[in-house]
Structure formats: C-alpha cells, structure tokens
C-alpha positions in Angstrom: -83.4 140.9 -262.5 -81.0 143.5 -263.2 -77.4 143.6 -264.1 -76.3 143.9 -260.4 -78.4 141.2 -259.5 -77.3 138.9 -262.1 -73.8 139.5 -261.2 -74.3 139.2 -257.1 -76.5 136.0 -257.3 -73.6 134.3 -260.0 -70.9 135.3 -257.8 -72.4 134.1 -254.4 -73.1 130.7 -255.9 -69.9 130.2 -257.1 -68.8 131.8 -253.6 -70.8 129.6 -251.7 -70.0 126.4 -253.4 -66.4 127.4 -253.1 -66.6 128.2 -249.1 -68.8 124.9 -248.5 -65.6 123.2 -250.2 -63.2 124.6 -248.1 -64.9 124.9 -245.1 -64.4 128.3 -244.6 -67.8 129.9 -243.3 -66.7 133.0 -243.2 -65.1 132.9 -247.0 -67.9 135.1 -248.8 -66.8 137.9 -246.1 -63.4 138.3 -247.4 -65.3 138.8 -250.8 -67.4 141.1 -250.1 -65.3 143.6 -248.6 -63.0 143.4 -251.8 -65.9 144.1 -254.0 -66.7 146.6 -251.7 -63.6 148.7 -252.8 -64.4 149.1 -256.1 -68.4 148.8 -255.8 -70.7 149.5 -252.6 -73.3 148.9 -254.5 -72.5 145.2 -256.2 -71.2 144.8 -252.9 -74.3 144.8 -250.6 -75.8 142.7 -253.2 -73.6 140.1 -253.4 -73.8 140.3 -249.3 -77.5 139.6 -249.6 -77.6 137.2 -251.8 -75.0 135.0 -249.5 -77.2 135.8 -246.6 -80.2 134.5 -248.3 -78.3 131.0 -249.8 -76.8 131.0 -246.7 -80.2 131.2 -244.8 -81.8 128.7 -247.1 -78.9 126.2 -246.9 -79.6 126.2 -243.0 -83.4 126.2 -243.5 -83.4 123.4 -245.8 -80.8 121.4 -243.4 -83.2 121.8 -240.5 -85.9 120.8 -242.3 -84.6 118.1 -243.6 -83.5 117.1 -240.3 -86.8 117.4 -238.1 -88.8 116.0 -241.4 -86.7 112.6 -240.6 -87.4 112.5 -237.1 -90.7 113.1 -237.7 -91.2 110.3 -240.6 -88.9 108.0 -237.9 -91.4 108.4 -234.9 -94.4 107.6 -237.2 -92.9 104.6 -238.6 -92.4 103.7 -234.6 -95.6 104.3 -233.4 -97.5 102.3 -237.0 -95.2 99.5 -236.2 -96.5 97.1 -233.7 -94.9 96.1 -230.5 -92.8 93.7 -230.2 -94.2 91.9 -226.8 -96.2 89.2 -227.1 -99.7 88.7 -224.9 -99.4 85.9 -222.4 
C-alpha cells in the first residue's frame, strides 16, 4: 500500500471504532468532508475505506445472523420429536 492508503485505512478504523462508540452512523461523513478541504485525494480514500469496513461490518453481521438460524434449524430437525407412539 501506499502512503495515502496507509493513512485512509488508519484513520477509518479509528473512525469507525469511534462512530460505533457513539452511535453516530453518519460520523466518518463529517470527517471526510474536513479532510476533503485540505486533500481530495486522502479524502476519497479515507471514504472508501469506511465504505468498505462499513460494508464488511454489515456483511459479517448478516452472516453471522443467517449462519445461526441455519445451525438452529438443523439442530431442530437432528433432534427427535418429542411425541411419544401410542
């Protein structure tokens, strides 16, 4: 990676762990249009490289999510029925 990388992917985690503590979604926003005053260039970086944490925060929730419904209804269906044969 280069310099500009570097510097956008340090600042958007510390960003990003910053908004998720206040529970501002829109937080990295606000940051990204001050660095845009003094660098278009570190700017759209840093804006990428929120979208993409921000993208795999929501990824990684959703899987999460439908991997635990999915492990749930196989543990259902493996475990045997309660009713009894008369």
């Amino acid at each position: 990676m280069g310099l500009i990388d570097d510097l956008a992917e340090n600042l958007a985690h510390d960003v990003i762990e910053a908004q998720r503590e206040l529970g501002e979604d829109r937080f990295y926003i606000d940051i990204g249009d001050h660095i845009g005053t003094s660098s278009p260039s570190l700017q759209e970086a840093f804006m990428t490289a929120c979208r993409l944490r921000l993208a795999e925060l929501r990824g990684r929730a959703y899987f999460e999510k439908r991997l635990g419904e999915r492990r749930k209804a196989k543990a259902k269906a493996a475990t045997p029925s309660d009713e009894t044969s008369t």
